[in-house]
C-alpha positions as CSV (number, residue, x, y, z in Angstrom):
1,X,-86.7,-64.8,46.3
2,X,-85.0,-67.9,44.2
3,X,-81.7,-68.2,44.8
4,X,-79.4,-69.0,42.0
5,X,-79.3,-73.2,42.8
6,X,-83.2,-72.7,42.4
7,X,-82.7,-70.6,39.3
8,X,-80.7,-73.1,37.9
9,X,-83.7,-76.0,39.0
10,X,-86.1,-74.1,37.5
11,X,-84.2,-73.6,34.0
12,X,-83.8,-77.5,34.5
13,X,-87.4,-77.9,34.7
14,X,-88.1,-75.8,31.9
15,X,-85.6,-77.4,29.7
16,X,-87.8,-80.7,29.8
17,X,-91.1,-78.6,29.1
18,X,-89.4,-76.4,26.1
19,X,-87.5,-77.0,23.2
20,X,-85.0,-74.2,21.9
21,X,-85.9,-71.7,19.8
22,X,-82.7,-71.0,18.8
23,X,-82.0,-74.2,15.9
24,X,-83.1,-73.8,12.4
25,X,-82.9,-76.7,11.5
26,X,-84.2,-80.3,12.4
27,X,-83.6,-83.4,12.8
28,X,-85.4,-86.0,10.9
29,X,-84.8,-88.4,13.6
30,X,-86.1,-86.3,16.3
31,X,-89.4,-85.5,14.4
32,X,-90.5,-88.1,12.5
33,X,-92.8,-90.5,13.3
34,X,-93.5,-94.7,12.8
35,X,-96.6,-94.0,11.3
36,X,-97.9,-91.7,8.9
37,X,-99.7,-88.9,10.2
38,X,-102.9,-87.1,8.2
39,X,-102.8,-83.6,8.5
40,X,-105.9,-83.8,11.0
41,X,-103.7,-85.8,13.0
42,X,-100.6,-83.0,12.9
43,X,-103.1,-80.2,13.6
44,X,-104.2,-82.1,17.0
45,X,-100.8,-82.4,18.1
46,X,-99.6,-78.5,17.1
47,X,-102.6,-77.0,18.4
48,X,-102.5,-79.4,21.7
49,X,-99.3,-79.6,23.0
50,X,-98.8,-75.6,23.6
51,X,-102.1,-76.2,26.0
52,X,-100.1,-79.3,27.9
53,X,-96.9,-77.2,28.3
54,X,-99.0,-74.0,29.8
55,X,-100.3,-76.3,32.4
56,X,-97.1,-78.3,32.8
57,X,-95.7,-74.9,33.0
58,X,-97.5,-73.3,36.4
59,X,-97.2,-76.5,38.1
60,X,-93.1,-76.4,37.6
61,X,-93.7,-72.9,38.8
62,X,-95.3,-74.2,42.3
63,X,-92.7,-76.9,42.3
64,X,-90.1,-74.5,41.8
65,X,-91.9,-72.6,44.7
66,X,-91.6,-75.2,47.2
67,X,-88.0,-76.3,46.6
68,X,-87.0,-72.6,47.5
69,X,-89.0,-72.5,50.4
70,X,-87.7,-76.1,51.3
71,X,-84.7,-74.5,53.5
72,X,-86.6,-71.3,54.6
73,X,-88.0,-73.1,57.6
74,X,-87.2,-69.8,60.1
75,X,-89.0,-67.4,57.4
76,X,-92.2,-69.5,57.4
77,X,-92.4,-71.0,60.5
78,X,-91.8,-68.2,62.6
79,X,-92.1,-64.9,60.0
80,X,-95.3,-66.9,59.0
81,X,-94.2,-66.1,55.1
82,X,-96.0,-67.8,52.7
83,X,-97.6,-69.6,55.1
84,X,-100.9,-69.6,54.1
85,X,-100.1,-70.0,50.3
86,X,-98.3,-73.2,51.4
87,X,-101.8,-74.6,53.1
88,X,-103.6,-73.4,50.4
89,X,-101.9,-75.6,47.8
90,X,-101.9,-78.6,50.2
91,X,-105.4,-78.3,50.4
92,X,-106.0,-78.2,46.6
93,X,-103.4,-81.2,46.5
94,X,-105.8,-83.4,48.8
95,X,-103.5,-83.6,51.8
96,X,-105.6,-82.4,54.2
97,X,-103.7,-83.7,57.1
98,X,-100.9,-82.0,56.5
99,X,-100.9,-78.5,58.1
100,X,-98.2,-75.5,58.4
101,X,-98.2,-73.6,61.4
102,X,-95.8,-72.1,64.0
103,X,-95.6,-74.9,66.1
104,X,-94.2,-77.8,63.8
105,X,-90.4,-78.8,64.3
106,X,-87.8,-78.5,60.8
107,X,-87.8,-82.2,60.5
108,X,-91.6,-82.1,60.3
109,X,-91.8,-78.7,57.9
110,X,-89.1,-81.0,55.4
111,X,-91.2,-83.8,55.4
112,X,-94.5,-81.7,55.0
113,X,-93.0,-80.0,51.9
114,X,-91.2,-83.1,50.5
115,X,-94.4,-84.7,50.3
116,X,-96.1,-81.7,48.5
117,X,-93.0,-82.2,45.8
118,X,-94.0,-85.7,45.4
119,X,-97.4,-84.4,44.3
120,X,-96.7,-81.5,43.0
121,X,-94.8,-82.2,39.5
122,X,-95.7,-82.4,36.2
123,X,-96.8,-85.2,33.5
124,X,-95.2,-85.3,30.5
125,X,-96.8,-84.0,27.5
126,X,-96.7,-87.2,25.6
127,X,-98.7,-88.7,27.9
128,X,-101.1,-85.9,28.0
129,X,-101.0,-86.1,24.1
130,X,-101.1,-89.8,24.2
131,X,-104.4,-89.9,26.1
132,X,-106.3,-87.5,24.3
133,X,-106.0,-89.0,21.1
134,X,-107.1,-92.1,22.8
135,X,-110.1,-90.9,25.2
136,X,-110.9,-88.2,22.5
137,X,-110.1,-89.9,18.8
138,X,-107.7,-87.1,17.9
139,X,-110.4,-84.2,19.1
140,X,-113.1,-85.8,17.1
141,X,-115.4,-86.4,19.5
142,X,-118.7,-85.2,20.7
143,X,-117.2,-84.7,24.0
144,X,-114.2,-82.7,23.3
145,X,-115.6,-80.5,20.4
146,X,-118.8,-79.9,22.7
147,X,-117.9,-79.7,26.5
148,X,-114.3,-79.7,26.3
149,X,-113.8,-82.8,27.5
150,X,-110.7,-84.8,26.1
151,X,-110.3,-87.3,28.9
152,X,-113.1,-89.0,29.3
153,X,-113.7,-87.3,32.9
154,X,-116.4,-88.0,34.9
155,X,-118.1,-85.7,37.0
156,X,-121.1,-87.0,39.5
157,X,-123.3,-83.6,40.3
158,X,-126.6,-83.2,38.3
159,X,-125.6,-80.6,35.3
160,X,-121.7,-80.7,35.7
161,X,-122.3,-82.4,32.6
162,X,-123.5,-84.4,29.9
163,X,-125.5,-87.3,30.4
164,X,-124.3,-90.8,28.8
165,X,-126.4,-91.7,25.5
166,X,-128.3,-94.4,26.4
167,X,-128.6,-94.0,30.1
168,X,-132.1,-93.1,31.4
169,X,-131.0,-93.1,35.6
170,X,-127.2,-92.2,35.5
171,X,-124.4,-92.5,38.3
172,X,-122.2,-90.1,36.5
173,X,-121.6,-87.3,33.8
174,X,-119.1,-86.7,32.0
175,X,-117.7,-83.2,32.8
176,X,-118.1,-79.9,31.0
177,X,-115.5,-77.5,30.7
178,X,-114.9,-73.8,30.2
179,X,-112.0,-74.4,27.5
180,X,-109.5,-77.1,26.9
181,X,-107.1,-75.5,28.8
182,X,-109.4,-75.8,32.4
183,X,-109.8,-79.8,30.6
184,X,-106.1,-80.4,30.4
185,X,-105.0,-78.7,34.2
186,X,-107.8,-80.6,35.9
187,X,-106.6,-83.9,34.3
188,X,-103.3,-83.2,35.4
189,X,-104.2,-82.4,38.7
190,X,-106.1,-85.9,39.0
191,X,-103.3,-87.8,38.1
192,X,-101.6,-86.1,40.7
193,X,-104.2,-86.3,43.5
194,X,-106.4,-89.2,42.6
195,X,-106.3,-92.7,44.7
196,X,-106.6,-94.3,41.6
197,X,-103.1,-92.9,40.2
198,X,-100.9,-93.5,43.9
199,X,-98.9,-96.2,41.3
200,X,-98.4,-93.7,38.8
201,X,-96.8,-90.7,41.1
202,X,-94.9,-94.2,42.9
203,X,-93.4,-94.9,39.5
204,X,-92.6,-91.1,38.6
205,X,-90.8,-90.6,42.1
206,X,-88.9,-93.4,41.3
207,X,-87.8,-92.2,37.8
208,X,-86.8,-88.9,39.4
209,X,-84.1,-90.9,41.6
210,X,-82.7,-92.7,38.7
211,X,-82.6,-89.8,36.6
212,X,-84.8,-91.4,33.8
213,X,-87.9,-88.9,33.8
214,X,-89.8,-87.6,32.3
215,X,-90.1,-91.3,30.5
216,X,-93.8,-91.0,29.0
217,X,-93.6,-95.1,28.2
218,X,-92.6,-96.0,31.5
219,X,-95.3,-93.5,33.3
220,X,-98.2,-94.7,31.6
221,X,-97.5,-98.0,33.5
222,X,-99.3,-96.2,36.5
223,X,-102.6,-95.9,34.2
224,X,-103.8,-99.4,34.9
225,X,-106.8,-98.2,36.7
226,X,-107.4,-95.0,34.3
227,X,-109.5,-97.5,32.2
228,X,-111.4,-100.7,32.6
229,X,-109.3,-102.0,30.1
230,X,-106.7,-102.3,32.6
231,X,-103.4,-103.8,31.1
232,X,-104.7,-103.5,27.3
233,X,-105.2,-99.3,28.1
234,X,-101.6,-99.1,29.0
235,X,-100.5,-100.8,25.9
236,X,-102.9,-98.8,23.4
237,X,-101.7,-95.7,25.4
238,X,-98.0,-96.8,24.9
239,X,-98.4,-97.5,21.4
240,X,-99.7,-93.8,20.8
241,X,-96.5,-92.7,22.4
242,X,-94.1,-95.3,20.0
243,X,-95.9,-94.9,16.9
244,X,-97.6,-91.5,16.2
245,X,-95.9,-89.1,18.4
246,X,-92.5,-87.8,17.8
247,X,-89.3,-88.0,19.9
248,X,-89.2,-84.2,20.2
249,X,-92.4,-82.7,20.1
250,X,-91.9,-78.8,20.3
251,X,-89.4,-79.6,16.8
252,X,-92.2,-81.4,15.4
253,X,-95.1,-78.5,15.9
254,X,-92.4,-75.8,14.9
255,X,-91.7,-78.9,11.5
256,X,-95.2,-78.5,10.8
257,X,-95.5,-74.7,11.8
258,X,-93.0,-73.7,9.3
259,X,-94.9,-75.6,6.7
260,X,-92.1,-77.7,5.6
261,X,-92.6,-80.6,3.6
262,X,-94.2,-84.3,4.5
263,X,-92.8,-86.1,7.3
C-alpha cells in the first residue's frame, strides 16, 4: 500500500506528465511556438502527445511501485511479497543478473532496486514528440501510416517487418507494430534498456540530482548514437524541441482543442 510520502512522489511525478485542467485560460508564452505551425503539423502533436503521456504514465506507475517497496525489505525478502513482480520487471528491464530472493542482505535489496529506478523512469514527451517528427516527417511516412513505426526501429527476424526499398539480401527490418501506442512504449523502453542509450539514462540520473529534469534539450545529448548522424541528429532533434514544439504542451493541445484562434 503507498504511503502518504509515496503518494505525494507519485502526484510529483504526475505533475511533470500532466498539465491542470483546472485554467481557462493560457498563456501565449507557454504555447506558442518559434515557428509557424500548419495545421498538419498541430494535429501530429494533439493527436501524439496523449499516446507519449499514457506510456510515460505506466512506467511512473512502476517507478512509483519500486520507491514504495524501496523500504519494505522484511515484506519481500522474507513474506516473499511482490517478489516475483519485482524479477519479472528486472527481467523485462535487461538486468538479468540481478535477482530477488530470500537470501540477499538489505544493503544488497537497496542497491538491487536503486538500479531498477535508474532504469525504470520516463522520457519526456518532447523528446518523444521531437523524434517522431524527425524519424517519421510529422506521421507522413510510409512507415508510420503503414506499420506503425514512428522511430525508425529496427527489428532483425524475417517478417517482424518491412523490408528496406532497395535492398535485395537485408540485415534488418524495420519493425511492424500493432498501434502507435505498442510503437511509442517499445521506443521508450529501448532508450531505457539499450547499450546504445547508457549516456542518455547517465545524463538523466544526473539531472534528477540537480533537480533540472525532465530537460528534453539537455537529454537528447544522450542520442548520439540513435543515428549515424551522430552530433548533427542531436542538433536537428534539439532544434525540433526549440522551434516547433511549445513550452507547455498539454496547454498547447487543449489551445488547439478548444479551436481557438492561430498561434
Amino acid at each position: 500500500m503507498i504511503n502518504i510520502e509515496m503518494a505525494i512522489l507519485l502526484l510529483f511525478g504526475m505533475s511533470l506528465l500532466f498539465t491542470s485542467c483546472k485554467n481557462d485560460s493560457f498563456d501565449m508564452e507557454q504555447i506558442s511556438t518559434v515557428k509557424t505551425l500548419p495545421d498538419s503539423h498541430k494535429k501530429f502533436i494533439v493527436e501524439f502527445y496523449p499516446n507519449a503521456v499514457e506510456a510515460n504514465q505506466k512506467i511512473m506507475l512502476d517507478r512509483a511501485w519500486l520507491l514504495n517497496l524501496r523500504d519494505d525489505f522484511y515484506h519481500v525478502t522474507v513474506k516473499g511479497h511482490q517478489m516475483e513482480k519485482l524479477n519479472e520487471l528486472a527481467l523485462n528491464y535487461k538486468l538479468k543478473g540481478l535477482t530477488f530472493d530470500n537470501n540477499i542482505a538489505r544493503a544488497d535489496y537497496k542497491m538491487m532496486i536503486d538500479s531498477l529506478l535508474y532504469m525504470v523512469d520516463y522520457i519526456p514527451e518532447k523528446l518523444v514528440l521531437a523524434q517522431a517528427i524527425v524519424e517519421s516527417g510529422w506521421g507522413k511516412s510510409g512507415f508510420s501510416d503503414e506499420i506503425n513505426n514512428y522511430f525508425g526501429i529496427r527489428c532483425y527476424t524475417p517478417g517482424c517487418g518491412v523490408q528496406p526499398s532497395g535492398v535485395d539480401s537485408p540485415s534488418f527490418w524495420v519493425k511492424a507494430y500493432p498501434s502507435k501506442e505498442a510503437c511509442i512504449e517499445e521506443y521508450i523502453w529501448l532508450l531505457n534498456t539499450g547499450f546504445a542509450y547508457t549516456s542518455l539514462r547517465a545524463k538523466r540520473f544526473e539531472l534528477r540530482k540537480s533537480g533540472e529534469y525532465p530537460n528534453a534539450l539537455l537529454l537528447a545529448q544522450g542520442l548520439e548514437r540513435y543515428s549515424e548522424k551522430g552530433s548533427e541528429y542531436i542538433n536537428l532533434v534539439q532544434s525540433i524541441i526549440e522551434n516547433y514544439l511549445p513550452a507547455d504542451l498539454g496547454e498547447f493541445v487543449k489551445y488547439v482543442q478548444a479551436g481557438e484562434p492561430e498561434i
